[in-house]
N, C-alpha and C positions, 0 to 999 in steps of 0.2 A: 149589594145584592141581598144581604143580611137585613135592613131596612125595607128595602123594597117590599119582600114578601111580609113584612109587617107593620106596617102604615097605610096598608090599603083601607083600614077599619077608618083613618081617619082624612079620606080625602074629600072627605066635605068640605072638613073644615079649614084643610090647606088650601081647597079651590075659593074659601070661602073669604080667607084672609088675604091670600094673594090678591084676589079682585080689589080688598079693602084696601091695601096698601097702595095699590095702585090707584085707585077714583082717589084719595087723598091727596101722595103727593102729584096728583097732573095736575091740581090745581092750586096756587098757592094760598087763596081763598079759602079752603077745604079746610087747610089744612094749619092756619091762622085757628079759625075756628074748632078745632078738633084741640088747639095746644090752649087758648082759652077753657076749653073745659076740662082738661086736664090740672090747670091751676084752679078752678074753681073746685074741682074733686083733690084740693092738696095731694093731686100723683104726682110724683118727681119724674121731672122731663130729664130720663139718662140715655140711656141707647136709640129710644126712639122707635121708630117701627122699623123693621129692616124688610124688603123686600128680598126672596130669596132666587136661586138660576139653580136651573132644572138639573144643571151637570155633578150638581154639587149637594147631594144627601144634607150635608152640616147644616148646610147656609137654610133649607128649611126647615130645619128643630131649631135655628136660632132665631127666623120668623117668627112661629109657633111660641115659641118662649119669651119672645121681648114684645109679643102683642101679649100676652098674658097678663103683664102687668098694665095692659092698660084696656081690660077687659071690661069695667066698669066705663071708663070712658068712652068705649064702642057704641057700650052699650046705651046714654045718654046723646049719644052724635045718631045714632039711626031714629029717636024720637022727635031729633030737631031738622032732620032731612029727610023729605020725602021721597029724595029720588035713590037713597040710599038703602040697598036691598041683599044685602049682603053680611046682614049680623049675623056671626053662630049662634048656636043656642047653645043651651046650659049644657045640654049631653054632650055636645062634642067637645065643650071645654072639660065637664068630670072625667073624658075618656084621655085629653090630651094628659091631663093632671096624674092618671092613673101608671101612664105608660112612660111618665118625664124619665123616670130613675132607669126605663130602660135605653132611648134615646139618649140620655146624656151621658152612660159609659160606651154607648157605640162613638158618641163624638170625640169624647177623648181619644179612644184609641184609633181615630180617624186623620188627629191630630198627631198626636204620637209617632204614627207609622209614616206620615206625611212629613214632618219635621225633615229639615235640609241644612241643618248643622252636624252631620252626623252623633245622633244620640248613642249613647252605649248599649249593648243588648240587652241590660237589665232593668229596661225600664219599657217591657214592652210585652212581656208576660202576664204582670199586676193587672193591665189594661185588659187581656183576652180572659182573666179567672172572673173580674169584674161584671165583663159581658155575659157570661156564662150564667156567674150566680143568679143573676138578674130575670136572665131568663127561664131558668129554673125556679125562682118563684113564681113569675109569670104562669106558668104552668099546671100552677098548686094554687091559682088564683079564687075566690068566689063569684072571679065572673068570667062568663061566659067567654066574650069577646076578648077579655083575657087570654085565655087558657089557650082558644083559639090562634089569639097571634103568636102567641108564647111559642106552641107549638111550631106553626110554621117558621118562625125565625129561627130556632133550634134545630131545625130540619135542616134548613140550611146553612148556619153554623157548624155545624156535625160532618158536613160534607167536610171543611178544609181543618176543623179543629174536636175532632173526637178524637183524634190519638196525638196525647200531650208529645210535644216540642223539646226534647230535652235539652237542645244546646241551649235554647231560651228558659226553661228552668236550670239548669246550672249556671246561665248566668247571673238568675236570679240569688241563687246561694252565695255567689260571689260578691254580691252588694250588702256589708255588713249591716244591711237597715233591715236584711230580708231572712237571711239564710235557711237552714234548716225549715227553723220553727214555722217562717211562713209555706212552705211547701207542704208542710204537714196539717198546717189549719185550712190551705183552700183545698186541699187533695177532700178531706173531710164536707168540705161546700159542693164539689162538682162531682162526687166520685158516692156510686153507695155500696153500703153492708162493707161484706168482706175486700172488696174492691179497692178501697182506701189501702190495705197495707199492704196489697199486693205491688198497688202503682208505685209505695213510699218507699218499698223494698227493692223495687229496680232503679230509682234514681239511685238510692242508698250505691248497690252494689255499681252501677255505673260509674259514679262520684270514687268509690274507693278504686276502683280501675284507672280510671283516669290521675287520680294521685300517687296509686305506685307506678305508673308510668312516668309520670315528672318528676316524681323521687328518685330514680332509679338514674334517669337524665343526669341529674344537679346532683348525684354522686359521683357517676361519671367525671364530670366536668370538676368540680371540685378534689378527685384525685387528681388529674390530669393539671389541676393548678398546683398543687403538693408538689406533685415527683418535679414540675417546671421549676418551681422556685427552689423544692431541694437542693435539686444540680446547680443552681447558679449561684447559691451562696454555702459560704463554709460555715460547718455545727461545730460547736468544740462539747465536748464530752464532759460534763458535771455528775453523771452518772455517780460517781464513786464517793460524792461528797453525798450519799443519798442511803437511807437505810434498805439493806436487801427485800424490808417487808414493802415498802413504798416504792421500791420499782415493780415489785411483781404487784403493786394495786394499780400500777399505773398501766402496764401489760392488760389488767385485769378493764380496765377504761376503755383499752382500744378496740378490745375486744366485746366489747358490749354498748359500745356508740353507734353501730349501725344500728342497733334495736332497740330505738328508745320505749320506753315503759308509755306513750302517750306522745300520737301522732301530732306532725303538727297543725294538718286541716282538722282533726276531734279538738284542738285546741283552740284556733278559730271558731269552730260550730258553737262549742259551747261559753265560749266570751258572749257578753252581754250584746244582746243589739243595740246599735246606734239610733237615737228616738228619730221616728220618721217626722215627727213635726220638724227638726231641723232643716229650714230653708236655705240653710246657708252650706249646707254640707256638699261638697265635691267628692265624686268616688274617686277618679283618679288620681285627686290630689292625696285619699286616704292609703290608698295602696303606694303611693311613694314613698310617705310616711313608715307606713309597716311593711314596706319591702324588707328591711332588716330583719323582722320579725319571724314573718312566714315567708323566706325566701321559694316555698317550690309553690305554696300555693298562691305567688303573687302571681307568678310564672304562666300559672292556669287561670289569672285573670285577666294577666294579657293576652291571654290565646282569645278565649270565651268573650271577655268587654267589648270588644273591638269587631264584632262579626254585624256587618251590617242586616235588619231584617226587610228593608225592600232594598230595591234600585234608586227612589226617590231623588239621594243627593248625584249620582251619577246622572241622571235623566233631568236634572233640571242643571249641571255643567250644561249638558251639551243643547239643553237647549239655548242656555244664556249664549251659546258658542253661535248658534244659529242663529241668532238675531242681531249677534255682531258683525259676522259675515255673512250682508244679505244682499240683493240684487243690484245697489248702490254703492255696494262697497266689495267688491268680490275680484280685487286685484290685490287684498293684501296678503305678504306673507305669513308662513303657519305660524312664525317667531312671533310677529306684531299681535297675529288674534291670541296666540298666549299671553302676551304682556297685556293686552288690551281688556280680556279674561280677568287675568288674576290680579291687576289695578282694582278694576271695579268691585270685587272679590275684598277686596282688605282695606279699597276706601270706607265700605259700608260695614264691612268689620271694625272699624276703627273708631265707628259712629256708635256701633250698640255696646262697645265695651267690649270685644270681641278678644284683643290687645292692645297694644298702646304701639308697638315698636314692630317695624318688620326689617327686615335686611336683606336683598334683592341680592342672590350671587349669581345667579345665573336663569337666564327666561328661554336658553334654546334647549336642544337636544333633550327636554324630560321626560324620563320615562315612564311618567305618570301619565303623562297628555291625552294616550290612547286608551284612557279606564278613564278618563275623564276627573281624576282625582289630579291635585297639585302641592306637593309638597315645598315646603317653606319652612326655614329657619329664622327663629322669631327668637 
């Protein structure tokens, strides 16, 4: 919708490509000669033209963008055909060219929120500050038609995203590529004047709420391990082989370990960020790791990581569900379309690197079936 109201500026030029794409490929004569002169103008035949579907925003900013590169070759095929009436002109590619950096953080985050491997929640914030910035320069533009879409696109972004997301910025602090420090550089991009430390000051105080609450937890619970193991095993008494000043330092330790001098989320915060050029970096595999570390605030990244921000992977279960049981096949049991499900589910996981190993203990009775989620011991 976000799109919608701001591509209107440019639907010449989508009505204009669309029609190209299509008089091209319906003939494969056309289009012989369109790749001819693509090698005569040394353009690299990569993507191709792609024709885009009306349901689908992406697919035409990746039209729009993969005839761009071969703008120069449009433009040499409408001089050698005359029935060919459909070249844009220079303005509508200067306008396409003006507004890319706004379309391609809409498509990421189109992408993103669409993903159906369940993504972690901290990677879906980055995407909405992006679109934001974007359009806030948009805004501040020197052109006109600019400022114009800017506006309107903003207008209607503001509708579902003017008042920030906190679970998705804390989740965001939770991914040590991000933390703190980025919260406080884009709060600075989308936020102004005074407004900035007012926003920083209530994630702030949220965040320390939410930590002494899971503090306060995994005290609990780690008394509750103390007094269990106490009782089951026997202490013998070395007390006496000990000086009277270093038992009363050690009195002096128990007494002052509930209140450590320096929290262990200020501990976190201020450790170095992890470089986001690293590709190869897994979050959850790093919280495994520093589970040790920051035992409460792993705690709170399990809560936080794991909170889906659409329906997406539920809504494409159940439709894979429906196409399994469809009118030709609508006598099998619920058992079978769950095996039959979660086969197809872990053969094609198997293909992308998904895992390697799975171990099948049971396909009836799960109580996952009815959320459409399926848990698996791998």
């Amino acid at each position: 919708m976000v799109v919608n109201d701001g591509v209107a500026v440019l639907a010449s030029l989508i009505s204009n490509l669309r029609l190209t794409v299509k008089y091209l490929k319906k003939s494969p004569a056309r289009m012989h000669t369109f790749v001819e002169i693509c090698r005569s103008l040394a353009l690299q035949i990569g993507e191709g033209l792609s024709l885009d579907v009306s349901t689908r925003w992406s697919s035409t900013y990746k039209m729009v963008r993969t005839a761009l590169a071969y703008k120069e070759a449009i433009k040499t095929y409408a001089d050698q055909d005359l029935n060919y009436k459909w070249e844009p002109s220079s303005q509508e590619w200067d306008l396409f060219v003006a507004i890319e950096p706004i379309l391609a953080s809409l498509a990421k985050v189109t992408t993103a929120l669409s993903a159906s491997l369940y993504p972690t929640a901290n990677l879906f914030y980055p995407h909405i500050v992006d679109v934001k910035i974007a359009l806030r320069a948009a805004m501040v533009s020197n052109s006109l038609i600019m400022r114009n879409m800017g506006t309107a696109m903003m207008e209607k972004f503001n509708k579902y995203w003017e008042e920030k997301n906190n679970v998705m910025v804390i989740a965001t602090i939770l991914d040590p590529r991000y933390k703190m420090r980025y919260i406080e550089w884009c709060f600075g991009k989308i936020f102004d004047g005074g407004q900035v430390q007012i926003e920083i000051g209530e994630v702030r105080g949220e965040l320390d709420k939410l930590y002494a609450e899971f503090e306060l937890k995994h005290r609990e619970k780690k008394a509750a391990e103390t007094k269990s193991s106490g009782s089951s095993s026997v202490t013998i008494d070395r007390s006496c082989s000990l000086p009277s000043a270093s038992s009363e330092f050690q009195s002096y330790l128990s007494s002052t370990e509930a209140n450590p001098s320096k929290s262990e989320l200020l501990i976190y915060l201020d450790e170095t960020n992890v470089s986001l050029s690293d590709k190869e970096f897994d979050l959850l595999t790093w919280w495994k790791v520093n589970s040790h570390r920051f035992p409460v605030v792993s705690r709170m990244a399990k809560k936080f990581l794991t909170i889906p921000a659409t329906s997406v992977s539920s809504e494409s279960t159940f439709s894979t569900g429906g196409r399994t049981l469809d009118d030709f096949r609508s006598s099998l049991s619920p058992s079978m379309v769950e095996a039959l499900v979660c086969s197809s589910s872990w053969i094609r996981g198997a293909h992308d690197g998904s895992f390697t190993h799975v171990e099948c203990y049971s396909f009836t009775n799960c109580s996952s079936w009815s959320a459409g989620l399926c848990v698996i011991e791998v």
